[in-house]
SENU-945329 format. One line per 5 residues: number of its first residue (from 1); their letters; for each residue z, y, x of C-alpha. Coordinates in nm, 2 decimals, decimal comma, always signed. Each point is the difference from the previous one (the first is absolute). Layout:
residues N
NUM) a) Z/Y/X; ...
//
This chain:
residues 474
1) xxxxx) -5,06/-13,19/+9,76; -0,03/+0,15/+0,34; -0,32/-0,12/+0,04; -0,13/+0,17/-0,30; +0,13/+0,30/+0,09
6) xxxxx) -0,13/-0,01/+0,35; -0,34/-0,06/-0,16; +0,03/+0,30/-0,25; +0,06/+0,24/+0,31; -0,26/-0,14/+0,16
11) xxxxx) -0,29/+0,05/-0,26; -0,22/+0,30/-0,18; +0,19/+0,18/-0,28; -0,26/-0,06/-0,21; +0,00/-0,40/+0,03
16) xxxxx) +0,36/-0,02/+0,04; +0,06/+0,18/-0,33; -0,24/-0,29/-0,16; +0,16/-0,29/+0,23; +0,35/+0,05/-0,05
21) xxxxx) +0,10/-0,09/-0,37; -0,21/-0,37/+0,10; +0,18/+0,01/+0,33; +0,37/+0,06/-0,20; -0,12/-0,27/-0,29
26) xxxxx) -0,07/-0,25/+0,30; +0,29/+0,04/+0,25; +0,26/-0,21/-0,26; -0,26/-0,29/+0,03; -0,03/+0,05/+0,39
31) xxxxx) +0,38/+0,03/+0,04; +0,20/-0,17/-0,28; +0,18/-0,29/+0,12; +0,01/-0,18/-0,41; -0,22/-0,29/-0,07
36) xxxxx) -0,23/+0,22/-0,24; -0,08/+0,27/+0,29; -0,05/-0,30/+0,22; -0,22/-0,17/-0,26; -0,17/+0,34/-0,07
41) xxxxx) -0,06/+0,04/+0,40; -0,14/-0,34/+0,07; -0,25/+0,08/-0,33; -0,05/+0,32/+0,23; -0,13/-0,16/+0,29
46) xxxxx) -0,18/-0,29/-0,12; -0,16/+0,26/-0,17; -0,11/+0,20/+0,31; -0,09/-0,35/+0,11; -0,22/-0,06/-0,29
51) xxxxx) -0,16/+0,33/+0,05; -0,07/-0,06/+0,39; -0,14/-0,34/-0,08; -0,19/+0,11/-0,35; -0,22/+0,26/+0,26
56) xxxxx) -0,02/-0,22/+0,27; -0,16/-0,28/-0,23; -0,21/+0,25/-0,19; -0,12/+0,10/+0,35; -0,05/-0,35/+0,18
61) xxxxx) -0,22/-0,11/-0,34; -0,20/+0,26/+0,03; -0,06/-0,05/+0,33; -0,02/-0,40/-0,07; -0,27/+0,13/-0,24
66) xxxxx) -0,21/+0,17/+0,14; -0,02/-0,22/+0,31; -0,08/-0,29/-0,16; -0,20/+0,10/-0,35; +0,05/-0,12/-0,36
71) xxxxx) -0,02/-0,39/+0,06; +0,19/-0,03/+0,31; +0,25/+0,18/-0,10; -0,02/-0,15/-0,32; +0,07/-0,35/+0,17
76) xxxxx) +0,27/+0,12/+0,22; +0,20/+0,19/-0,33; -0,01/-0,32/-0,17; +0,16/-0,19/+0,29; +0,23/+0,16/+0,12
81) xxxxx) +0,12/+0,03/-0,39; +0,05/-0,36/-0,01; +0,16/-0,03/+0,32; +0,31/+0,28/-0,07; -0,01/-0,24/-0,37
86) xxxxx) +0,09/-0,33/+0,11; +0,14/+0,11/+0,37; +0,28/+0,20/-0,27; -0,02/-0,34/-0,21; +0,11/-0,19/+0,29
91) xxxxx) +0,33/+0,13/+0,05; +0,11/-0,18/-0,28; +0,22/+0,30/-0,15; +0,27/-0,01/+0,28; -0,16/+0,34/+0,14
96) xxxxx) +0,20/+0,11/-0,35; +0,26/-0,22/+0,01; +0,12/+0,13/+0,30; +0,04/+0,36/-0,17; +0,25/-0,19/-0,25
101) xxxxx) +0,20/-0,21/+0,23; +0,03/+0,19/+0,33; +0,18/+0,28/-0,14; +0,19/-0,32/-0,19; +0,09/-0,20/+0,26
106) xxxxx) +0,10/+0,32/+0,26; +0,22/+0,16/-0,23; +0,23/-0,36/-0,04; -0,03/-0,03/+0,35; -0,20/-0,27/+0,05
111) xxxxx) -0,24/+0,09/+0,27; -0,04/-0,37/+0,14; -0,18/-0,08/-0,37; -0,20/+0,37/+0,04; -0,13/-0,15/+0,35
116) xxxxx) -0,15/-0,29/-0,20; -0,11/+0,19/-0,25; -0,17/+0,18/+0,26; -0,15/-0,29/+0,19; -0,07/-0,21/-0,35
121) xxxxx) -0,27/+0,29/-0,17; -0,15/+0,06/+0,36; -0,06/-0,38/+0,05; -0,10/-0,11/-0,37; -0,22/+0,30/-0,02
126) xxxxx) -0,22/-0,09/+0,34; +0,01/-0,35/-0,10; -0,15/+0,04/-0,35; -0,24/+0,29/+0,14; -0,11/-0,33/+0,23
131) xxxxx) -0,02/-0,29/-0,29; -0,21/+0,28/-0,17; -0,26/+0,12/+0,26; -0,06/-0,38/+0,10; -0,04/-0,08/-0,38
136) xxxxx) -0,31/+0,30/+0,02; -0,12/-0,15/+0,28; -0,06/-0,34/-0,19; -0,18/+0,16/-0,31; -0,21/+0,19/+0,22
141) xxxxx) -0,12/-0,33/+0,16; -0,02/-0,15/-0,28; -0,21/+0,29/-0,21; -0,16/+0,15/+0,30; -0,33/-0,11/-0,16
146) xxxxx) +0,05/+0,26/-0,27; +0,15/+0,26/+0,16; -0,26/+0,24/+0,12; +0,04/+0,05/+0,41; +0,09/+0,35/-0,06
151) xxxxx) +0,32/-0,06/-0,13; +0,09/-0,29/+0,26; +0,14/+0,19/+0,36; +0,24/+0,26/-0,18; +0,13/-0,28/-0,22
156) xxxxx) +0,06/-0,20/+0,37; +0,15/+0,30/+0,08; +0,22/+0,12/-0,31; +0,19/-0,38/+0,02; +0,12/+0,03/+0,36
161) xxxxx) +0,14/+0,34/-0,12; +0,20/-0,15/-0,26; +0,33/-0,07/+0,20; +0,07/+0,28/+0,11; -0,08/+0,17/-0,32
166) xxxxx) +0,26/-0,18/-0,15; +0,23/+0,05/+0,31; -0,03/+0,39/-0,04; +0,09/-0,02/-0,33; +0,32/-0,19/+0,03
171) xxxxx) +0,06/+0,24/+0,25; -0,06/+0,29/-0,21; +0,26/-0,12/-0,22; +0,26/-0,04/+0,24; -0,02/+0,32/+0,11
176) xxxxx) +0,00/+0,17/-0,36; +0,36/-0,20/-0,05; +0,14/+0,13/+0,28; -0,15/+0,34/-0,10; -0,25/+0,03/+0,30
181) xxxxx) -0,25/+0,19/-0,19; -0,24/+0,13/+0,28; +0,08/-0,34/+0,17; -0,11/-0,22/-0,31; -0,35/+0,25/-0,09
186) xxxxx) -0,12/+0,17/+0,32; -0,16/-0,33/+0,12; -0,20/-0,17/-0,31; -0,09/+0,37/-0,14; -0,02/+0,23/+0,33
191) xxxxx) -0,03/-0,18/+0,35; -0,22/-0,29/-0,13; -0,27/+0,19/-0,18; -0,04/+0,23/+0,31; -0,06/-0,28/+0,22
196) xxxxx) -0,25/-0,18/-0,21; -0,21/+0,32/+0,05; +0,08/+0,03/+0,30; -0,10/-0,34/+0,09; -0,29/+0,01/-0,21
201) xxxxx) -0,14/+0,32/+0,15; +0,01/-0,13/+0,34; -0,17/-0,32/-0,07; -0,29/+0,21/-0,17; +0,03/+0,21/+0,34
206) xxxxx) -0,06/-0,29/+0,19; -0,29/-0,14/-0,17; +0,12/-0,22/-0,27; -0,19/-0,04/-0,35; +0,13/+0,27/-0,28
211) xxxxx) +0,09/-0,29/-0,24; +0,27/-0,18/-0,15; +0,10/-0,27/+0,22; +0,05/+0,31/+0,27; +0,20/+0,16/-0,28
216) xxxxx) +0,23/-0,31/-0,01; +0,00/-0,08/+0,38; +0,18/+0,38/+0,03; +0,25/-0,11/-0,30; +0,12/-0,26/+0,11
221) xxxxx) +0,07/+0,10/+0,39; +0,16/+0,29/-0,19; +0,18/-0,21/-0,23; +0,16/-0,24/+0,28; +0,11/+0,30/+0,23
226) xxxxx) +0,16/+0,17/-0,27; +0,20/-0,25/-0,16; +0,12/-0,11/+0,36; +0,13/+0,36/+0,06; +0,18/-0,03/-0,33
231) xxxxx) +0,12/-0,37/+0,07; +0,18/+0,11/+0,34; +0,06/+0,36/-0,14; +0,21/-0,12/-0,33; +0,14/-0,29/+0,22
236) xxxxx) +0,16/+0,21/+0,21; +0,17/+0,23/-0,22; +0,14/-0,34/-0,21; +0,16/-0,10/+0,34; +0,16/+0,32/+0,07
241) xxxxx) +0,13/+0,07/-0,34; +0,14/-0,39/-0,09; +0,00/-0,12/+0,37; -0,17/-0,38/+0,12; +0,17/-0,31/-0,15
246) xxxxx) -0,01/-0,29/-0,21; -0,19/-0,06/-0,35; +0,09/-0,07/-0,31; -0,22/-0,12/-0,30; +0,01/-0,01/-0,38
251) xxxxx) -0,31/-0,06/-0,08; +0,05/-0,10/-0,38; +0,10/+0,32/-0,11; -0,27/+0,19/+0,26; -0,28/-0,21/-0,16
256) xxxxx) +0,10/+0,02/-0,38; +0,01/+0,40/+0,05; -0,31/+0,02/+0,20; -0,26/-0,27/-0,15; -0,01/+0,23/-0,34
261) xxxxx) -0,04/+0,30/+0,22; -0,31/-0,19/+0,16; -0,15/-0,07/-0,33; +0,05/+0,37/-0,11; -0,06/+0,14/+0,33
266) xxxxx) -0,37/-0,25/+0,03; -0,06/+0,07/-0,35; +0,09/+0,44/+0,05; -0,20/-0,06/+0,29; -0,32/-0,17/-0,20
271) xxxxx) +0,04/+0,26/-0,29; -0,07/+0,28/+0,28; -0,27/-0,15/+0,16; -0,13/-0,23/-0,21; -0,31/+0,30/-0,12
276) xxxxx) -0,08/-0,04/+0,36; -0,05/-0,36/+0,03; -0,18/-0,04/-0,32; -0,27/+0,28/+0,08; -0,02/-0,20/+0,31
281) xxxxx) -0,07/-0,32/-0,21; -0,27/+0,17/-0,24; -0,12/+0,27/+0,18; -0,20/+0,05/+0,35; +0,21/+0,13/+0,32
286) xxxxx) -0,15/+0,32/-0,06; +0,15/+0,05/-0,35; +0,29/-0,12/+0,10; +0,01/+0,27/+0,28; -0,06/+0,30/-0,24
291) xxxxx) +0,32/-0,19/-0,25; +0,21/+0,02/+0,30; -0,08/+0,33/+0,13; +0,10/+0,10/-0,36; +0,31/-0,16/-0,01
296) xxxxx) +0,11/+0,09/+0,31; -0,06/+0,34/-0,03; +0,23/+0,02/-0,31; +0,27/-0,23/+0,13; +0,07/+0,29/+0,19
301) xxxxx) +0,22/+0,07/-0,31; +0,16/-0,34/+0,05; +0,14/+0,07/+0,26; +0,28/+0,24/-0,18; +0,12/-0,38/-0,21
306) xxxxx) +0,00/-0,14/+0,35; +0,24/+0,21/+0,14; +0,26/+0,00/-0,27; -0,08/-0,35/-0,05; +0,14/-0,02/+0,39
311) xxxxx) +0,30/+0,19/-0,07; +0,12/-0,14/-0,34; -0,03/-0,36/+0,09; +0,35/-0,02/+0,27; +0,16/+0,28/-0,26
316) xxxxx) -0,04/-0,21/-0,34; +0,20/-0,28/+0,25; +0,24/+0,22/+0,09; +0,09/+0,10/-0,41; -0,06/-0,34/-0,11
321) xxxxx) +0,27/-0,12/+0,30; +0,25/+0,31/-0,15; -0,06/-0,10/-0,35; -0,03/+0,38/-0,10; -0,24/-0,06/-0,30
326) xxxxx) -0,01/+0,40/-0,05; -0,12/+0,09/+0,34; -0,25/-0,24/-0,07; -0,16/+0,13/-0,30; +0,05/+0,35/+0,13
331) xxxxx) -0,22/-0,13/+0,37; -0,23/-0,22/-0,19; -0,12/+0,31/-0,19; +0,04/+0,21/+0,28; -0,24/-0,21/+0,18
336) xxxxx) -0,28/+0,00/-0,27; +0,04/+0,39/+0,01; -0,07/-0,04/+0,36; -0,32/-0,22/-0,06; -0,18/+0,20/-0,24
341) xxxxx) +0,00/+0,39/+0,07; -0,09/-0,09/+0,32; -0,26/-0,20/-0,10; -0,10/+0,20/-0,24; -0,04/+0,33/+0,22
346) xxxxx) -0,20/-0,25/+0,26; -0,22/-0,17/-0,19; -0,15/+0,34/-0,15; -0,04/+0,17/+0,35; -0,20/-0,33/+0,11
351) xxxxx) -0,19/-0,02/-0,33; -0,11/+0,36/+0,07; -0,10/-0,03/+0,36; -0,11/-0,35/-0,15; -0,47/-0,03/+0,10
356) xxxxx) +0,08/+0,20/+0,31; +0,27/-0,27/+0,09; -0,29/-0,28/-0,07; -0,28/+0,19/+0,15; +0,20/-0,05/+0,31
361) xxxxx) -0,07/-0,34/-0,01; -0,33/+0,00/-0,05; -0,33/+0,12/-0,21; +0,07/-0,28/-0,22; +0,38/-0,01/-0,12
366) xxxxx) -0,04/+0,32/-0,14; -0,07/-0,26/-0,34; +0,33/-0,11/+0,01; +0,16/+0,32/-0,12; +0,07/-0,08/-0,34
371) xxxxx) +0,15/-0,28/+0,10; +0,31/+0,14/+0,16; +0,00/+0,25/-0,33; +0,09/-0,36/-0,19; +0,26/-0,17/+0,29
376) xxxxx) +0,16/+0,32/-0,03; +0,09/-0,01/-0,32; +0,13/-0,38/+0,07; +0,21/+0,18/+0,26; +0,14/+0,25/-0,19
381) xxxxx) +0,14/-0,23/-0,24; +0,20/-0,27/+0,22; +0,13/+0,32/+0,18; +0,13/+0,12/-0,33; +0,28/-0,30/+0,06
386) xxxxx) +0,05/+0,00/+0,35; +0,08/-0,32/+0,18; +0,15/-0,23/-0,30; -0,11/-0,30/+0,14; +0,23/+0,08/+0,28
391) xxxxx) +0,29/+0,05/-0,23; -0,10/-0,32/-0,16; +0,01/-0,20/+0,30; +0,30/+0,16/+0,13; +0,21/-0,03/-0,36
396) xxxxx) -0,10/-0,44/+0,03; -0,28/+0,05/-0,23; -0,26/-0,20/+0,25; -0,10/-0,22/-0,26; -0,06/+0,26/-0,27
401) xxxxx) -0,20/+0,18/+0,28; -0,23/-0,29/+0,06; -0,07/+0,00/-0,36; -0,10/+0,32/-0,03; -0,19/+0,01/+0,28
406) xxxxx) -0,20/-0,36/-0,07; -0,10/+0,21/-0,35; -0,11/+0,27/+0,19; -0,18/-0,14/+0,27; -0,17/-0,23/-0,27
411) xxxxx) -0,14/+0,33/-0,18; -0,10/+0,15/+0,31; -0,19/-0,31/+0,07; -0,16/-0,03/-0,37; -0,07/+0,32/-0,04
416) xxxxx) -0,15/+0,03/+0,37; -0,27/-0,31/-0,06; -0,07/+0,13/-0,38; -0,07/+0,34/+0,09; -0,14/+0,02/+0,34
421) xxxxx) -0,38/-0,23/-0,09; +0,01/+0,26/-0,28; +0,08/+0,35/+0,17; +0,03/-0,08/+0,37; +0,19/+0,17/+0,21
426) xxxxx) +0,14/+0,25/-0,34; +0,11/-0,31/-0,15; +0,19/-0,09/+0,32; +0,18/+0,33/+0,01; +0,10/-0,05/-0,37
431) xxxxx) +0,13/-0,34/+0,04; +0,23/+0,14/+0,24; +0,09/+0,26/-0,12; +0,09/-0,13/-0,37; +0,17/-0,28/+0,18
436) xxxxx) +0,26/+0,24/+0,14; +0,03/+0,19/-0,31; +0,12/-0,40/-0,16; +0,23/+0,01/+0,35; +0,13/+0,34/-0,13
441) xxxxx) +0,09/-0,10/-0,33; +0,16/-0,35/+0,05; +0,21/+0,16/+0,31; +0,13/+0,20/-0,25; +0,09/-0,23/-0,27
446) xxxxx) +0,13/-0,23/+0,21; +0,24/+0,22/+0,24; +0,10/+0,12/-0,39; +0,10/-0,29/-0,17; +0,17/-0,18/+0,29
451) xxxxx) +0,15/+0,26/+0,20; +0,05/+0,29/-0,31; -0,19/+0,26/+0,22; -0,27/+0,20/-0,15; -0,17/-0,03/+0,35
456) xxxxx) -0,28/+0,35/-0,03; -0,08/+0,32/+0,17; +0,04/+0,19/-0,34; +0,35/-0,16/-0,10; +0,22/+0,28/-0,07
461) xxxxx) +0,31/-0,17/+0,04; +0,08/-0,35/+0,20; +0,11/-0,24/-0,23; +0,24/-0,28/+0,07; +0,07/-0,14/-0,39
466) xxxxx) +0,02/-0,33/-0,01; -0,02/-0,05/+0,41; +0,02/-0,35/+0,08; +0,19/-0,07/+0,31; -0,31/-0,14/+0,27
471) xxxx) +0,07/-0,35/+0,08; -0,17/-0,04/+0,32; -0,12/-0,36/-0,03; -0,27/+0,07/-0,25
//
């Protein structure tokens, strides 16, 4: 509270007088010491992280755009889709497993088997990042015939990325369960976007082409220095807060929590991007540049699921751990409130500012505003229920999540290759977009009838009738 009141003194009247009720509403999330301020602060700052990183991709595209052109960029979009795809897939679900068992295995004391937790998700996740990019580097000698030349060098370059995609994401993880929020988000959505500008800036300073495989030479020096900075960073805060000494493993349990998460991670994963990767299948690069620049340019409202996404996740573990079924149909719904409005007060500010927030692009994207009319409404609707998949996953219900999520993913899909030979790039943006709304509405059944809680932004009341206790094997 001091600080609040230092800054009142300190500023006009006339703002002060607006800034103080929000300053009063927030200083019980900035200083409360319960799990629910913490939860809400967390939400607060990967919020503020979101919001950094939301302008400072908006920004870098543009300027990616507009170096480059339509087709380049087009190319580079498409790649460095499929490399954040499979470098997440690689990490085999441990980067979520971690979440679950790290705040397990420290509150029992048993730090020797949170070291090998530790060590276990960093190794698997290089290694199968490895199997992987070696795998692409077979199909593209074997179909190099048919893959036009074009696509060839950022492909190269996109597979020795991989590792330390995966790497960053485990990382990421470990540092959300130990609630390290800036540590977990500031590298993967702040430092390493800046750098692949930066890089790619000075390369086009010194003389090199305005294409793609520039694009992808900058992304991955920026990937490798960033996740190194995180490796050593989060490594180093481990070691100080549970000191150096032996591991322990149990892997069976580790692997039968995390291999569902992989399957609904991957197939989450696939159901975001998946519009992306099919455009690039039936459409040219160009068209696949002007989907993007849409998409991107409303994900800025995404960004408001992200960060309560980041927040519930190690609070749902600690409820589940307490059994308090109450508090968690009170948060869940709480959390879902937290999605939506947001969202909802986003995604019509964007929408307005929407063709002068593609003409920055370019001329041509201005085409793709109706488009991000249609995600938006896609948006607005898995907002409306707020991170259940999290809840899901966290209650033991990983196989009832990869069930959902195979459905949806498989409509996304279908509804993707019927409608996009018919309407193009509209037919992309409705696939999506009624995929999500599916999402929406089996998210909601499903946290009803296996949990009891009418998981929705508009519930009036939490409701915890007929609340099964959450067995967490599944």
């Amino acid at each position: 509270m001091t600080v609040i009141e230092t800054a009142e003194k300190l500023i006009p009247l006339s703002l002060r007088i607006r800034l103080v009720p929000i300053a009063r509403k927030l200083a019980p999330i900035l200083s409360g010491s319960d799990e629910t301020a913490r939860a809400q602060r967390m939400a607060l700052i990967a919020f503020v992280i979101r919001v950094i990183s939301a302008a400072i991709a908006f920004v870098s595209q543009i300027i990616m755009a507009r170096l480059m052109g339509e087709f380049e960029y087009g190319i580079f979009a498409f790649v460095w889709v499929l490399v954040v795809v499979f470098g997440n897939l690689s990490c085999l679900g441990l980067h979520t497993a971690v979440i679950r068992f790290l705040a397990h295995h420290a509150t029992r004391g048993e730090i020797e088997l949170l070291r090998g937790l530790n060590w276990t998700a960093r190794v698997l996740a290089m290694l199968a990042a490895t199997v992987l990019a070696a795998s692409g580097f077979t199909v593209l000698q074997v179909f190099d015939h048919i893959i036009p030349d074009y696509w060839m060098v950022p492909v190269i370059l996109a597979l020795f990325t991989l590792p330390m995609i995966a790497l960053g994401d485990v990382l990421d993880g470990t540092a959300r369960a130990n609630g390290w929020t800036v540590t977990a988000l500031s590298p993967t959505y702040i430092i390493r976007p800046l750098l692949i500008l930066a890089f790619m800036l000075i390369a086009v300073w010194l003389g090199q082409p305005r294409a793609a495989r520039t694009a992808m030479e900058a992304a991955l020096a920026a990937t490798y220095l960033t996740t190194l900075f995180q490796f050593i960073r989060v490594t180093m805060r481990l070691k100080r807060l549970h000191g150096r000494g032996s591991l322990a493993f149990d892997l069976g349990p580790w692997m039968r929590f995390a291999f569902p998460l992989f399957l609904v991670d991957g197939i989450g994963f696939l159901l975001t991007n998946s519009d992306v990767v099919v455009v690039g299948l039936y459409l040219p690069p160009d068209q696949v540049a002007v989907y993007y620049a849409a998409a991107k340019s409303i994900a800025l409202v995404q960004f408001v699921y992200f960060s309560v996404k980041a927040a519930a996740a190690p609070r749902f573990s600690a409820i589940m751990a307490a059994n308090d079924q109450t508090a968690l149909a009170s948060f869940a719904v709480q959390a879902a409130r937290w999605s939506f409005w947001p969202a909802l007060a986003v995604g019509l500010t964007v929408l307005a500012l929407g063709e002068f927030l593609l003409a920055l692009f370019g001329p041509g994207f201005t085409e793709g505003y109706i488009l991000m009319v249609i995600l938006f409404a896609g948006i607005l609707a898995k907002s409306s229920v707020g991170p259940g998949e999290v809840l899901l996953n966290m209650a033991g219900r990983q196989t009832l999540c990869v069930a959902l999520y195979t459905f949806v993913l498989a409509c996304n899909i279908g509804l993707n290759i019927t409608l996009i030979p018919h309407f193009g790039l509209s037919g992309a943006a409705s696939a999506t977009a009624l995929a999500m709304i599916i999402e929406a509405i089996l998210l909601h059944v499903a946290v009803r009838l296996t949990l009891g809680i009418t998981l929705f932004a508009f519930a009036a009341n939490p409701s915890t009738a007929g609340v099964e206790r959450p067995d967490h094997h599944g």
